[in-house]
C-alpha positions in Angstrom: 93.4 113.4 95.9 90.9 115.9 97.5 88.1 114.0 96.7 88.5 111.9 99.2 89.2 112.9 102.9 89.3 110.4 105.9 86.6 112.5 108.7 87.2 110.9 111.7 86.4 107.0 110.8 84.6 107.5 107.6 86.2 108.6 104.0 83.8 111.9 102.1 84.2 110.4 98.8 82.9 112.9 95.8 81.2 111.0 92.8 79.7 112.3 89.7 76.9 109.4 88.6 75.4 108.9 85.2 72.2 107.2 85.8 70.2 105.4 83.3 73.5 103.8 81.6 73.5 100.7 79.3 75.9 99.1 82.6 77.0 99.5 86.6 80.6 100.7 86.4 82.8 102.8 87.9 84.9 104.8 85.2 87.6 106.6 87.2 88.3 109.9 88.1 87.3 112.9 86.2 87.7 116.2 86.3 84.2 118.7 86.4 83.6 121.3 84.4 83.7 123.3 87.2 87.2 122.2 88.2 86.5 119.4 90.2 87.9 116.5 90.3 85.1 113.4 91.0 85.0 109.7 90.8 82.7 109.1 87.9 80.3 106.0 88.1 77.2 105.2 86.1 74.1 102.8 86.8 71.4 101.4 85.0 68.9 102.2 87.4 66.6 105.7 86.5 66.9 108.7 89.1 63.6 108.0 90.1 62.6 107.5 93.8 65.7 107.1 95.1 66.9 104.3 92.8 69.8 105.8 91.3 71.2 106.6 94.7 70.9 103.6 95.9 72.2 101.6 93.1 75.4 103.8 93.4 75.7 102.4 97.0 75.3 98.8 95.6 78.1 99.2 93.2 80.6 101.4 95.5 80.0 98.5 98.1 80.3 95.6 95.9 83.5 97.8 94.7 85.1 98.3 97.7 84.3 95.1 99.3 82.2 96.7 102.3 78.3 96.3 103.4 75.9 98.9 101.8 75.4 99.9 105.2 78.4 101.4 105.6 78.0 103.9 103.1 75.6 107.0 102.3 74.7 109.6 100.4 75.3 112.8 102.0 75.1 115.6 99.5 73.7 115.4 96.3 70.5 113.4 96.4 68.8 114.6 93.5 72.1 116.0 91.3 74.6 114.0 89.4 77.1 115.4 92.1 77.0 113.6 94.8 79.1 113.1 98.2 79.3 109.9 99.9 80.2 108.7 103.0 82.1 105.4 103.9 82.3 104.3 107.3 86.0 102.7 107.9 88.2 102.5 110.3 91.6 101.2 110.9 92.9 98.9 108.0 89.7 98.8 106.4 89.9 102.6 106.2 93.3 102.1 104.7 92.2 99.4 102.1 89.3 101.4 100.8 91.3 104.6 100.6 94.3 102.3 98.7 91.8 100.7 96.5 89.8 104.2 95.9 93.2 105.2 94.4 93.4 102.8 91.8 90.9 103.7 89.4 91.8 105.4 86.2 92.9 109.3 86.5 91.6 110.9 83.4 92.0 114.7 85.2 
């Protein structure tokens, strides 16, 4: 998947986010119109302030089963596209990249 790529302890993790959505979920992956493919996730928080991003890191901690410290945003702070960064190592690193791998492939 290139959408995610271990970087020397951390995983670059590319996510397309919905904001303002009737739930928190993470849907899968999906593929862009511009080819890419992302993992899509949507929040109920509004893309106001900041609040969008970091309800994404909520749910992509609470999903993976690491602290919200451990992740950020990167790229993307104002855009639906957005790349995130997951600081792992070792078998964490492995776990998170295993679990990353089993949401739904719509591509």
């Amino acid at each position: 998947m290139t959408t995610v790529r271990p970087a020397g302890g951390t995983l670059i993790l590319q996510v397309r986010l919905t904001p303002n959505a009737a739930k928190d979920a993470v849907d899968g992956w999906r593929r862009t119109a511009g080819g890419e493919t992302r993992l899509a996730a949507r929040v109920r928080a509004v893309p106001e302030k900041g609040r969008a991003n970091t309800a994404l890191i909520a749910l992509m901690a609470e999903q993976l089963g690491i602290p919200k410290r451990d992740i950020d945003v990167i790229r993307g702070a104002t855009s639906r596209l957005k790349t995130l960064r997951i600081a792992a190592e070792g078998p964490v690193l492995a776990r998170v990249s295993a679990q990353l791998e089993t949401y739904p492939d719509e591509r």
